[in-house]
PASE-845056 format. One record per atom (N, C-alpha, C): residue in one letter; x, y, z. Coordinates in steps of 0.001 Angstrom, whole numbers, plus 500000, padded with zeros to 6 digits. Each point is the difference from the previous one (the first is absolute). Layout:
residues N
AXYZ...
END
This chain:
residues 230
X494906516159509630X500907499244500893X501036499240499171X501104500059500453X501463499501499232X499766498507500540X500614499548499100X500334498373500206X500815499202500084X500474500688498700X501631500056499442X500860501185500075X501093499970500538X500658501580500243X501279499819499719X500544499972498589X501428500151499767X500853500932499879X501316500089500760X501181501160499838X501067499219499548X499933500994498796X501648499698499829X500388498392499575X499565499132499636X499626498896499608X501370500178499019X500891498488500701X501240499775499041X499773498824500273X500455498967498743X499929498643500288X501795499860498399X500637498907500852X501128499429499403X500334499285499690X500195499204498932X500477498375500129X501228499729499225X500802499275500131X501814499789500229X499602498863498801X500864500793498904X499942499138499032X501611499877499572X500420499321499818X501721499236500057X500776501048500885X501082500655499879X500407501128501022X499377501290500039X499181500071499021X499340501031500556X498410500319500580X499233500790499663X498626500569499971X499506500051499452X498007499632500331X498717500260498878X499549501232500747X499832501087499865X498904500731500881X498681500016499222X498912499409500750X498612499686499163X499166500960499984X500443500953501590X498757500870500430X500856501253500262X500167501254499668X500309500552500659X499811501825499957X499567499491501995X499529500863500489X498296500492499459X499344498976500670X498584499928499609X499341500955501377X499099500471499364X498925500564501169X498630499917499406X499276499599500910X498263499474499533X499424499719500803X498959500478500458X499002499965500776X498574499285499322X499312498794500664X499047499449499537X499297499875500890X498531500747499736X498714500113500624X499382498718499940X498957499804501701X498807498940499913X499249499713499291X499577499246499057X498837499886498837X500886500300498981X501155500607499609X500347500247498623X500014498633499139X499612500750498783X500320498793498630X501694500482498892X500861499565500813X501242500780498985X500829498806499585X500642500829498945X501048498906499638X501107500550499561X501495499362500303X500999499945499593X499968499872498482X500385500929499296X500191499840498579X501346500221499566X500561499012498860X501515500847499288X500223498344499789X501225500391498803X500261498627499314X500832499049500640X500420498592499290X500906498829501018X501373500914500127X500117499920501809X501109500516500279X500161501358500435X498858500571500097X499397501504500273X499844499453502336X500423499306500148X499387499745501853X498866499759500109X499359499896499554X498211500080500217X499686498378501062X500597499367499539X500076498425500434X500980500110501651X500945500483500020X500553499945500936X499695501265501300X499059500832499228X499387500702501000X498756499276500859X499554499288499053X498608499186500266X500824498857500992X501021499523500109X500409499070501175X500260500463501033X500260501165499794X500710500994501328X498676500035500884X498872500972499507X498948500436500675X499234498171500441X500169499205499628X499394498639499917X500903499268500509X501073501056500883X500970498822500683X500834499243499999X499848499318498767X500677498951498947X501815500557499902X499945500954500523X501577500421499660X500071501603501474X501082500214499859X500354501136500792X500983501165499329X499839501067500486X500797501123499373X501065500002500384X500786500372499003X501601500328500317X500085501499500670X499481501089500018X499745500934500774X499062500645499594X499327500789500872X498446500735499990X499397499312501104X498594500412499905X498933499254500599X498804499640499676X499357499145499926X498756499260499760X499244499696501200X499124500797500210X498641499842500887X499109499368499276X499227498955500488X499093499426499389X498845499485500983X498704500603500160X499347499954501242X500674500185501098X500669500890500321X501259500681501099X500334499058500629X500620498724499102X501660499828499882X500771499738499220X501336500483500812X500888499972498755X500651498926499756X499954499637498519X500376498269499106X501241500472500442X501046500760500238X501359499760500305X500450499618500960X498730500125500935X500420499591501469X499781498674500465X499077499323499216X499098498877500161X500937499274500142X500137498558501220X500223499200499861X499358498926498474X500333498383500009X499502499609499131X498929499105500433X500051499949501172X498550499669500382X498700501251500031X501030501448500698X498947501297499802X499796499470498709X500744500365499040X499440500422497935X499009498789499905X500138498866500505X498939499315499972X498651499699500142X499728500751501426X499421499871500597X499117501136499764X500212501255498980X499685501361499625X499251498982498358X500899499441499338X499049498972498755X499005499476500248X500221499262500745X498848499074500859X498881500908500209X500028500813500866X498904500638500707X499408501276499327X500206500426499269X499809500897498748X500485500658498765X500857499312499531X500347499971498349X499011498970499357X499927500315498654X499332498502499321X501101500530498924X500093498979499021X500969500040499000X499432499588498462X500360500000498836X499484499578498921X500604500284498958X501126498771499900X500149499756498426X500181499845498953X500741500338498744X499675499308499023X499787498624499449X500850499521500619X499657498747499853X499346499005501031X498939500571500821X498521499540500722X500855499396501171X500529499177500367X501282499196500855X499004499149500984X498765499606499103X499244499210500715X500724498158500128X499611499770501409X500115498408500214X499213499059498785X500769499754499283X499670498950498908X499086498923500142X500176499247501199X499251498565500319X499073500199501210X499945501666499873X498282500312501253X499021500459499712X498650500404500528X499076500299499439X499913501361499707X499184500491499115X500197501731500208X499540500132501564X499344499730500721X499063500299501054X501485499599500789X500673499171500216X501333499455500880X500787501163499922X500452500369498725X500838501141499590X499554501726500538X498807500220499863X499864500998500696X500070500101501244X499361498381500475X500359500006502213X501421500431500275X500900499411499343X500967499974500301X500741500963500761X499581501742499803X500654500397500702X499517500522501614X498021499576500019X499555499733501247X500449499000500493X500564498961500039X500756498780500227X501401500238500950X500550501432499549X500769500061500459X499593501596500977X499383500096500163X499489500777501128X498442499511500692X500362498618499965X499736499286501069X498138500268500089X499334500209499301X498500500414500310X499405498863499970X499036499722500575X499101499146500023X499290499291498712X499511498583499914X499594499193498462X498896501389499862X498870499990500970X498944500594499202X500073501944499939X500993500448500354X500678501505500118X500418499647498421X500633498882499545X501101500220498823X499088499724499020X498664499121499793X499136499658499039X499455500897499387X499355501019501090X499525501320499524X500972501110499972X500989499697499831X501185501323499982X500016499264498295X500645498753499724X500236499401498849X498685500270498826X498598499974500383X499618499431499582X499117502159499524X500413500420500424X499922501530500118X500809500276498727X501316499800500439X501106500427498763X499546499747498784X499639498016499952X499669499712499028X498781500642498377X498775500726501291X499518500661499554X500068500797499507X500811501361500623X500503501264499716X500645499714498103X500550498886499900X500304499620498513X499740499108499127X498791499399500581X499073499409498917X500484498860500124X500497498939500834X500190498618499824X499449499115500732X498630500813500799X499455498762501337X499989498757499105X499922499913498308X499974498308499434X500760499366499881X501153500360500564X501198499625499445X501174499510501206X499156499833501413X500218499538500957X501502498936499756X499351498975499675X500567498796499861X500562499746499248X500560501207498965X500981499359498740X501265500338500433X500886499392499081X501708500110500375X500311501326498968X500912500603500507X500324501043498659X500335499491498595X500347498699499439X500283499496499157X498561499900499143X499399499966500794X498302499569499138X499807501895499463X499934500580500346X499679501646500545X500912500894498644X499665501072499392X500323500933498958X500998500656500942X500704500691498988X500992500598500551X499409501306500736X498427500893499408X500226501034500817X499044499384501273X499703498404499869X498969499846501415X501005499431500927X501170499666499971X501686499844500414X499763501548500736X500020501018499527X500653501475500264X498768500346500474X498668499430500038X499331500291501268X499574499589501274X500841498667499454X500113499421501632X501749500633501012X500521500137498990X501086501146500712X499923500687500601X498868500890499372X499309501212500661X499031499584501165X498995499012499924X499458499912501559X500830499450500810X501135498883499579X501070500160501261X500331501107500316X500509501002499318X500549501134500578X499675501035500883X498314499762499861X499306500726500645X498817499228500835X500343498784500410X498698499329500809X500672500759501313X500831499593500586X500186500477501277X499714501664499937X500008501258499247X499633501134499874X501035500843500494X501409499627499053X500900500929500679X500277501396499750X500561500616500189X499843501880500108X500969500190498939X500361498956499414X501269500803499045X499508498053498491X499708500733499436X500611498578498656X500599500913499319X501269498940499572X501428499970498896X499664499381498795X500002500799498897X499774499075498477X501361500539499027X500473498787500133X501155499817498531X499455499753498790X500028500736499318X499413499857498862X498785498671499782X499094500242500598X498875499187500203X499423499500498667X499922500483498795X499524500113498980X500873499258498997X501360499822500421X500811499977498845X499498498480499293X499614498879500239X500080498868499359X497966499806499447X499282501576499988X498781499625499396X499600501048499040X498914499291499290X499986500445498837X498824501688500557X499647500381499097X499227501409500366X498804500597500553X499164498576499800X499127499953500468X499666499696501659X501160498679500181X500286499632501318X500621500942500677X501078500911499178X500019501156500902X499280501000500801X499242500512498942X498944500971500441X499445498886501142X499244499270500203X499321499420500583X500496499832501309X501450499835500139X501145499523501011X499877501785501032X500053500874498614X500209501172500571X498834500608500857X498643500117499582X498845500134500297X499503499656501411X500550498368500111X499980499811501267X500736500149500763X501652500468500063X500800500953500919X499471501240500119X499419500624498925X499005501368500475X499420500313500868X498844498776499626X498736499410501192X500471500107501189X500933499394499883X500376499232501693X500627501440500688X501046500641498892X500458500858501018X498695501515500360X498830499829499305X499226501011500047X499091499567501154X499577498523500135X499377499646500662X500723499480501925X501167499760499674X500281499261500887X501504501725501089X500003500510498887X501211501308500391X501842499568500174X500172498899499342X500966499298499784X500601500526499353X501359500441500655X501237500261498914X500316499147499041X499867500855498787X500554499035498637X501819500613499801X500600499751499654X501563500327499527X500225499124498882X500152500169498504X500548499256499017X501349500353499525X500936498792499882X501052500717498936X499325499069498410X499880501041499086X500090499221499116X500841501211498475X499505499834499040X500556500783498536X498700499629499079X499116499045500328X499024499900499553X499049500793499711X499425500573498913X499120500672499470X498890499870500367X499104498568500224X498759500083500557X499912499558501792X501286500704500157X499620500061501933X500631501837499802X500719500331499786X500389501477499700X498387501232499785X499070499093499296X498997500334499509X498784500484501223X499949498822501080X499132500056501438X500607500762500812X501366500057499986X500539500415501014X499232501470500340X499792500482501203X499835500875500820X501026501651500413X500871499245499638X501599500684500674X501440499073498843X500850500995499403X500889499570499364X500778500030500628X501069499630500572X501947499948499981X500068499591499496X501344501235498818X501035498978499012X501142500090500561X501043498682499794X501183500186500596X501114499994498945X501003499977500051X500797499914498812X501351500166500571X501314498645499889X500532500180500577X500366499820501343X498665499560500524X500396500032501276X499088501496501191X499563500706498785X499335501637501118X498387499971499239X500098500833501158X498411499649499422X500218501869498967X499351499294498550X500305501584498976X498983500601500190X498580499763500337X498588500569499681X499079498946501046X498906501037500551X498814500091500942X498834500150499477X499071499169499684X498822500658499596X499346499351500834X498525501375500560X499112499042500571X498646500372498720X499688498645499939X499027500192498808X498548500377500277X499560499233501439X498754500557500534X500472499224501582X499093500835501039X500263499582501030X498840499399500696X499949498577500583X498781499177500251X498735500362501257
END
């Protein structure tokens, strides 16, 4: 089952009198449960494809289906309201609330879909598990390592259990060990839970898990690999 269904994918941006073209003419289809990632170096689209399908931006022409609808059509309350209710997002630099608890920071986005205190405790308190921090309830991210930062990212991203998570280079600000570890449990989750993973990164130890390659270059996607299928 498709999830993601791109044609023809052009995206533009107006730089002094003239034109950037970032994307052009993308086509990609992304299956339920896949683990893939956007690969290719700074300036290759990989980043600005990942806003498109995540809403965050709209195409200059083509189309983007994303859980059958299309981000071009979306109002900005629709594109919203499509984040909210099943995207989760993640990253590099964690974009956690500074002066809340980890446990505050993951409610946060049951908070805004309105669920009930004791619906959100065990939704929160679920996530928390899935990545190893039920101890870590009550600390601020400032107290917290950088890759236990990037795993409370990750149970925000995925307490509510949305059908699609977005990772920007998730990895980029930890060291190798915290990677693997970071990575292991996006595995988990998407093996256990059937959660679309999508990464853009250039990173070597997320390139490594990946499931499914796209490289882009330029702006097109140059090469398809599926490495194993889940």
């Amino acid at each position: 089952m498709e999830i993601i269904e791109i044609k023809n994918l052009i995206k533009k941006f107006p730089v002094g009198k003239g034109e950037f073209v970032a994307l052009r003419g993308i086509d990609l289809n992304i299956g339920k449960g896949e683990f893939a990632g956007l690969i290719g170096p700074s300036g290759s689209g990989k980043s600005t494809l990942l806003n498109i399908i995540g809403s965050l931006d709209s195409p200059s022409d083509g189309t983007v289906n994303v859980l059958g609808k299309s981000v071009g059509a979306l109002s900005t309350r629709e594109a919203a309201q499509l984040r909210k209710s099943s995207l989760g997002f993640i990253f590099q630099s964690y974009n956690l609330l500074q002066v809340h608890t980890v446990y505050e920071n993951v409610e946060f986005p049951l908070l805004l879909l309105k669920y009930d205190a004791e619906k959100r405790k065990k939704m929160v308190m679920d996530a928390l598990e899935w990545v190893g921090l039920t101890d870590k309830v009550k600390s601020k991210p400032p107290q917290l390592s950088g890759g236990e930062c990037q795993r409370v990212a990750i149970a925000r991203a995925m307490v509510k259990r949305p059908s699609i998570v977005l990772a920007d280079e998730p990895t980029a600000n930890l060291d190798a060990k915290n990677s693997h570890n970071i990575l292991q449990t996006m595995e988990n989750l998407n093996k256990e839970l059937k959660t679309t993973f999508l990464f853009a990164t250039h990173d070597e130890k997320v390139i490594n898990y990946l499931h499914r390659k796209i490289f882009l270059l330029d702006g097109k996607v140059e090469k398809d690999e599926l490495i194993r299928s889940n």
